[in-house]
C-alpha positions in Angstrom: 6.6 -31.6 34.0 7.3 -30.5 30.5 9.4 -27.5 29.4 6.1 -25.9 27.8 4.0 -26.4 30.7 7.0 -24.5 33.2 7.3 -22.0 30.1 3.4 -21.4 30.3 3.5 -21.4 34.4 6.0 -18.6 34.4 4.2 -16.4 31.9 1.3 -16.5 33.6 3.1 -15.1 36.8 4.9 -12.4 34.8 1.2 -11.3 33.5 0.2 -11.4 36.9 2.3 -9.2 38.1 2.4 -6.9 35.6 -1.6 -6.8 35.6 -0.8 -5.7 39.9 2.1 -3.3 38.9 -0.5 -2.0 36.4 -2.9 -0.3 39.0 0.1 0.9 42.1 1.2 4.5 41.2 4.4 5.4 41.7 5.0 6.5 45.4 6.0 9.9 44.7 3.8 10.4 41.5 2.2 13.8 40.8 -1.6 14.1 41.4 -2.9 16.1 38.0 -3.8 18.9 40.8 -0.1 19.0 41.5 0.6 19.2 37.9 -1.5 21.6 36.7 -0.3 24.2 39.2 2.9 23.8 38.2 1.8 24.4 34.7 0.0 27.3 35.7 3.2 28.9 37.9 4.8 28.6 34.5 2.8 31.1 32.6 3.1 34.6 31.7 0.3 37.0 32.4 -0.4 37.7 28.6 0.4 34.3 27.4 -2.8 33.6 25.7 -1.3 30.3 23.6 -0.7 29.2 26.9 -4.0 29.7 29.4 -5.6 27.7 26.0 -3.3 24.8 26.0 -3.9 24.6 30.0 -7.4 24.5 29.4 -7.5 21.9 26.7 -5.2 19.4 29.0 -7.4 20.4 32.3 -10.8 19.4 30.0 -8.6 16.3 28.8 -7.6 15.4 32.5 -11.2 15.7 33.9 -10.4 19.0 35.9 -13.1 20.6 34.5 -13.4 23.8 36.7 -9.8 24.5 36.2 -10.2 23.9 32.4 -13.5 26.7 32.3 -11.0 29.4 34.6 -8.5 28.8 31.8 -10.9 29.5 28.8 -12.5 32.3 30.5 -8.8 33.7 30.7 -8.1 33.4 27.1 -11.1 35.2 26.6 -10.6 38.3 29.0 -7.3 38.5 26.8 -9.3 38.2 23.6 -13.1 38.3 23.6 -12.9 36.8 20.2 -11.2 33.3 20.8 -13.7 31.1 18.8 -11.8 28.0 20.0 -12.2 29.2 23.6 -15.3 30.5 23.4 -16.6 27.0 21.8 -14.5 24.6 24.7 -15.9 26.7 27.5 -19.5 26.4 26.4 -19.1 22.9 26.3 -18.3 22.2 29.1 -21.0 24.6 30.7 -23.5 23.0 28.2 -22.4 19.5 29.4 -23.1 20.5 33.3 -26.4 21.5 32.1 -27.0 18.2 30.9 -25.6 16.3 33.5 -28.3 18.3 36.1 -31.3 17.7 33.6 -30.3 14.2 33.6 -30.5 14.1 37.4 -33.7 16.2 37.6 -35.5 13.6 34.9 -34.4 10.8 36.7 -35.7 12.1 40.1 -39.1 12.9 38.7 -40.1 9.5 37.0 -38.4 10.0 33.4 -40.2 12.2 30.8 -42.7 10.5 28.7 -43.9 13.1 26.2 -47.3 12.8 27.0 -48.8 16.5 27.6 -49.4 17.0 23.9 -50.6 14.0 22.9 -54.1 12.2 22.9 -54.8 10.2 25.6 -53.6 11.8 28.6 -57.4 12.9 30.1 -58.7 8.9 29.0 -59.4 8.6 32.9 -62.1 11.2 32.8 -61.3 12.4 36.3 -63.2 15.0 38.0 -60.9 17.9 39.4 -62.5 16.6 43.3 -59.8 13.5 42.4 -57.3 15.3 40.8 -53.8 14.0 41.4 -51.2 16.0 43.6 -47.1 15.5 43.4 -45.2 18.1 45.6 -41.2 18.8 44.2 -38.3 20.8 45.6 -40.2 24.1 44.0 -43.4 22.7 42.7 -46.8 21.2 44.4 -48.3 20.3 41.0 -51.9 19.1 41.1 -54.0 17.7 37.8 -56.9 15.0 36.5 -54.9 13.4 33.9 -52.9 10.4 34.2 -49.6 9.4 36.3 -47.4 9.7 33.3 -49.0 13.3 32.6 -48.2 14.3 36.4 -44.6 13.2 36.3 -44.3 14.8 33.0 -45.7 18.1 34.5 -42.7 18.1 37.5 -40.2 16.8 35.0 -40.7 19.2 32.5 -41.0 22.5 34.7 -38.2 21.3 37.3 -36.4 21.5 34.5 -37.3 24.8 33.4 -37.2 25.9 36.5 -33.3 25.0 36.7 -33.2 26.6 33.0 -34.1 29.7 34.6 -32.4 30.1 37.2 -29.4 29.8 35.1 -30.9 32.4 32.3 -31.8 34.6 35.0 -30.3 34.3 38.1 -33.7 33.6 40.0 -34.4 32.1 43.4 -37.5 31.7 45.1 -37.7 32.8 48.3 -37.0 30.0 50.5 -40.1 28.0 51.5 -41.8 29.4 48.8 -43.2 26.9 46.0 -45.0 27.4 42.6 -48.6 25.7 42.8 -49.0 24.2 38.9 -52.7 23.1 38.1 -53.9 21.7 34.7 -57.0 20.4 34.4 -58.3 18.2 32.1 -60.0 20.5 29.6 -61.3 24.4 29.7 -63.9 24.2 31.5 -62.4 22.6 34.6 -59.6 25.0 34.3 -62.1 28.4 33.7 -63.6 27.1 37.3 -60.1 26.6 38.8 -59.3 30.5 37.3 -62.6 31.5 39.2 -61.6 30.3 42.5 -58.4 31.6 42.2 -58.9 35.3 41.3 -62.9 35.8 41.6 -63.0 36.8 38.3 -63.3 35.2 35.0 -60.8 33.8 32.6 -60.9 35.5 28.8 -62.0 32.8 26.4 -58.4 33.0 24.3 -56.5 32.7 27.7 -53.7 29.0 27.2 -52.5 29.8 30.7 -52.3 31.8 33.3 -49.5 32.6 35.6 -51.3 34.5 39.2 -48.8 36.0 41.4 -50.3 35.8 45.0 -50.3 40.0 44.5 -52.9 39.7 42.4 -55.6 41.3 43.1 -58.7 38.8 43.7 -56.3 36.7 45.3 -56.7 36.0 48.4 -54.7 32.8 49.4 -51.4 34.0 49.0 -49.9 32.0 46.9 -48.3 32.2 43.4 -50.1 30.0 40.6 -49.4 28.8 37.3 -53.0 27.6 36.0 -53.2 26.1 32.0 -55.4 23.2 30.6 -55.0 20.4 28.1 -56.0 20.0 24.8 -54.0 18.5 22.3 -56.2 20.1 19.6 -55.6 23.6 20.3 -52.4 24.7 18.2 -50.7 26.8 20.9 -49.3 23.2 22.8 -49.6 22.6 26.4 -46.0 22.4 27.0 -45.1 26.3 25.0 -48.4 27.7 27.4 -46.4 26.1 30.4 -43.0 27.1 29.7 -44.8 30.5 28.6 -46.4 31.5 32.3 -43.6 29.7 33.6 -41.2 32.9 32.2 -43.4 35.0 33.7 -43.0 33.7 37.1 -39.5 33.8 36.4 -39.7 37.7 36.0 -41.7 37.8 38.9 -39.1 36.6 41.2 -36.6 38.8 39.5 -38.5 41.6 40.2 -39.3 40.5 44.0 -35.5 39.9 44.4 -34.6 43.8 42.9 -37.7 45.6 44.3 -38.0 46.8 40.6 -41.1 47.2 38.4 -42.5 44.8 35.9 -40.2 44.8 32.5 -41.1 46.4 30.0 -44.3 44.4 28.0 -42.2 43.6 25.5 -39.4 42.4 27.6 -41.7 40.3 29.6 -43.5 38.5 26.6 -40.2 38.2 24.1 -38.3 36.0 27.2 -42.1 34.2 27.5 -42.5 33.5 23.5 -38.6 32.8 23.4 -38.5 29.9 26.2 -41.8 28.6 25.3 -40.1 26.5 22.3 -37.8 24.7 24.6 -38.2 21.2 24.7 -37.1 18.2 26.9 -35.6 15.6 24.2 -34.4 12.5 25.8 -32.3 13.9 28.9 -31.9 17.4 27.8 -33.5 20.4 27.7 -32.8 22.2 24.2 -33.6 25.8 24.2 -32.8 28.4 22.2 -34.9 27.3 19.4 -36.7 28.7 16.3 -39.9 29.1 17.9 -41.9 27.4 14.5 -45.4 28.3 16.1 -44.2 32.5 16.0 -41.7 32.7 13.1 -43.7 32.0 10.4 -46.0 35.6 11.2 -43.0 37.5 11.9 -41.1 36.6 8.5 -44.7 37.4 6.5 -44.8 40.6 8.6 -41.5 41.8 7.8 -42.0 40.8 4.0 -45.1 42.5 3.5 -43.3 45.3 6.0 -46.7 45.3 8.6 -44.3 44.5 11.8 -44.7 46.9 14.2 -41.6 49.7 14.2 -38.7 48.7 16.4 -38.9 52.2 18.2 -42.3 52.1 18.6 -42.3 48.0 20.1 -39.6 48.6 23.1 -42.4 51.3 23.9 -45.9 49.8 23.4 -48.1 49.0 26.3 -50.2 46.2 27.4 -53.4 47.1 25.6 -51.4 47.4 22.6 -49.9 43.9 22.5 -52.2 41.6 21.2 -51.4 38.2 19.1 -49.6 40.0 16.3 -47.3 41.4 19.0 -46.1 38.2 19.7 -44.2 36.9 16.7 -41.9 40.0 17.0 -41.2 39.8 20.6 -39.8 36.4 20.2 -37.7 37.1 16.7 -36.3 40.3 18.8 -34.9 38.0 21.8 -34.2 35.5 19.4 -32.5 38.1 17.7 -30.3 40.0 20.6 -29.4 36.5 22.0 -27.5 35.4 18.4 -27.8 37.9 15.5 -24.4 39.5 14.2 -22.6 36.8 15.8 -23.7 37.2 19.2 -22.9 40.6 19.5 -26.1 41.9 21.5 -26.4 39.5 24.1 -24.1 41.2 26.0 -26.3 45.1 25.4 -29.6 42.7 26.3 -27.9 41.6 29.1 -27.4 45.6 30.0 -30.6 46.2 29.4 -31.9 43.6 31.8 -29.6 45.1 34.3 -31.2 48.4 33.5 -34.5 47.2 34.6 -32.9 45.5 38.0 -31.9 48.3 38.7 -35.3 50.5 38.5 -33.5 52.8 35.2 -36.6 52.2 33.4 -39.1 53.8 35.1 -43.3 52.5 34.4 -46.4 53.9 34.5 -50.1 52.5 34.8 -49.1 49.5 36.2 -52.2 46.9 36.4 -53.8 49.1 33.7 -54.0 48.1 29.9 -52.2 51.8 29.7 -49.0 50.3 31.7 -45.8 51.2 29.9 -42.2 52.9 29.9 -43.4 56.2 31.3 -40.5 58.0 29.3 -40.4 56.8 26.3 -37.9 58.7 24.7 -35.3 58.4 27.5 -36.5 54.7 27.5 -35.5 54.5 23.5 -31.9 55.8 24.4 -31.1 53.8 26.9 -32.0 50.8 24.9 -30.2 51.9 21.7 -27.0 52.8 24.8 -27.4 49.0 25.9 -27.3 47.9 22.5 -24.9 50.3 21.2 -26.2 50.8 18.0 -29.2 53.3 16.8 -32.7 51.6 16.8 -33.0 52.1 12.9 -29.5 50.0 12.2 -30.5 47.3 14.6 -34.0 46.9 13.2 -32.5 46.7 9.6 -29.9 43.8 11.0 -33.0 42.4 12.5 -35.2 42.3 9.7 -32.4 40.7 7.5 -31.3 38.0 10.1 -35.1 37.1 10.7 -35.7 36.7 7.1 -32.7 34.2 6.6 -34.2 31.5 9.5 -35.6 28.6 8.3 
């Protein structure tokens, strides 16, 4: 044997070995658990630097629930901590992801279908319609497979979105009965049977609490139809009545009231422009199909009063209602910074918690019943007078593109 060939022998040993040394850990190494308490035991109540730098090495070191507990630290010491602000809501944003990911995945991945042509090419009466039961769904429709999967894909996810806006639960063995039928006529029937009365000819959708009256089965339905013509898409009319139901569980959960018209129809007009892209679920969109009515409103100054809005009633809200209760949320959830979410949050609370009392309930005439106490305990949630917060309105509204 030659010296090169025992050279070449013995390095391919010592590679060998160090490839096995490569993946034993030291006996008495130190699990990153082990490591970060110590960190952690080494901090100073007020040491703000420090909670941050913890955080950022938890996030690098995959401990993810110990990196957001370290953020949300830096944060109770200074509500202002961009940096913190930013690494916490990425990682909360990429659990969100994760869980859409899963929910697509269970429910046949999303095809995009519902607002496209194609999806009714079967011509199926409703007698055959097709019927897919999910953990809070039993969805039932006469378009095609990829339409039905699309359906549970895209309000599981919602659903989940809700929960998490919200805090929502349905009440356990309770599930959400979705039908879309093929076109209007099929679904003006299905609105028939539902309620025994009929639909109005503008109606997209439909969400029928089992309370209501005409009812009689019991259950809770969400009823819209498709037509890729009409501009008000499928998806926004599902995601729309699917806020609403949302409400409705937050206000079986609280004992509490309807919100507020306005309240109720700004969340509705505000989640409507979500949309499933790929395997997530981006909200908190400009919702294109409102904004452009608001912005001419507030330019040629025919928006309805801010003070007057927070107290209209049902009767009064009709279509040009609509634009301003989505740039409102829109508004309170990122104008000036961010700096109302926290008062529309309050205000939310308010309503949980039956401080905004209602009259006429069921009637066109339903609405705050004080509406002067009602205006100062929104302009206490916001912590600002009505007037200032319409004028920051008006101007952030104007500046969306």
């Amino acid at each position: 044997m030659g010296l090169f060939e025992s050279n070449k022998r013995i390095i391919f040993c010592l590679v060998g070995i160090l490839m096995v040394l490569s993946h034993l850990s030291p006996v008495n190494a130190k699990s990153n658990e082990e490591i970060y308490q110590e960190k952690l035991d080494q901090l100073k109540p007020d040491d703000m630097d420090g909670y941050y730098k913890l955080g950022l090495w938890c996030k690098q070191n995959k401990l993810l629930e110990q990196a957001k507990i370290q953020f949300s630290k830096v944060l109770e010491l200074d509500p202002k901590h961009k940096k913190a602000r930013q690494d916490l809501e990425s990682i909360i944003q990429s659990e969100k992801d994760a869980k859409i990911a899963e929910i697509i995945k269970k429910y046949g991945f999303y095809k995009g279908v519902l607002d496209k042509p194609g999806a009714d090419s079967e011509k199926l009466p409703w007698e055959k319609a097709r019927e897919k039961e999910t953990e809070h769904l039993i969805v039932k429709t006469n378009l095609s497979v990829d339409a039905l999967n699309d359906l549970c894909c895209l309000l599981e996810c919602a659903y989940f979105h809700y929960q998490d806006l919200f805090s929502c639960e349905q009440p356990q063995g309770e599930k959400l009965r979705v039908m879309v039928t093929k076109n209007k006529d099929d679904y003006q029937k299905i609105y028939y049977d539902v309620t025994g009365t009929n639909s109005s000819p503008s109606n997209r959708g439909n969400f029928i609490p089992a309370s209501f009256p005409g009812n009689k089965s019991g259950q809770n339905y969400l009823l819209s139809f498709y037509d890729p013509s009409l501009q008000l898409l499928l998806t926004f009319a599902l995601l729309h009545e699917c806020t609403h139901y949302a409400m409705f569980l937050l206000g079986q959960k609280y004992c509490c009231s309807q919100p507020p018209i306005w309240f109720n129809e700004g969340w509705a007009t505000y989640c409507e422009a979500s949309r499933l892209e790929g395997k997530r679920l981006v909200a908190n969109c400009i919702n294109q199909k409102r904004f452009p009515f608001i912005k001419d409103a507030i330019n040629k100054r025919t928006y309805i009063k801010l003070k007057d809005f927070i107290n209209c009633s049902a009767a009064e809200y009709n279509n040009v209602y609509y634009p301003e209760g989505w740039s409102l949320v829109y508004f309170l959830v990122n104008g000036q910074g961010g700096k109302y979410k926290t008062g529309l949050q309050s205000y939310m609370e308010a309503w949980k918690k039956n401080k905004i009392a209602m009259s006429g309930e069921g009637t066109g005439d339903y609405s705050p019943q004080d509406k002067p106490g009602h205006l100062k305990l929104f302009e206490e949630c916001m912590s600002v007078p009505i007037d200032k917060l319409e004028k920051e309105w008006e101007e952030y509204i104007l500046q969306l593109k």
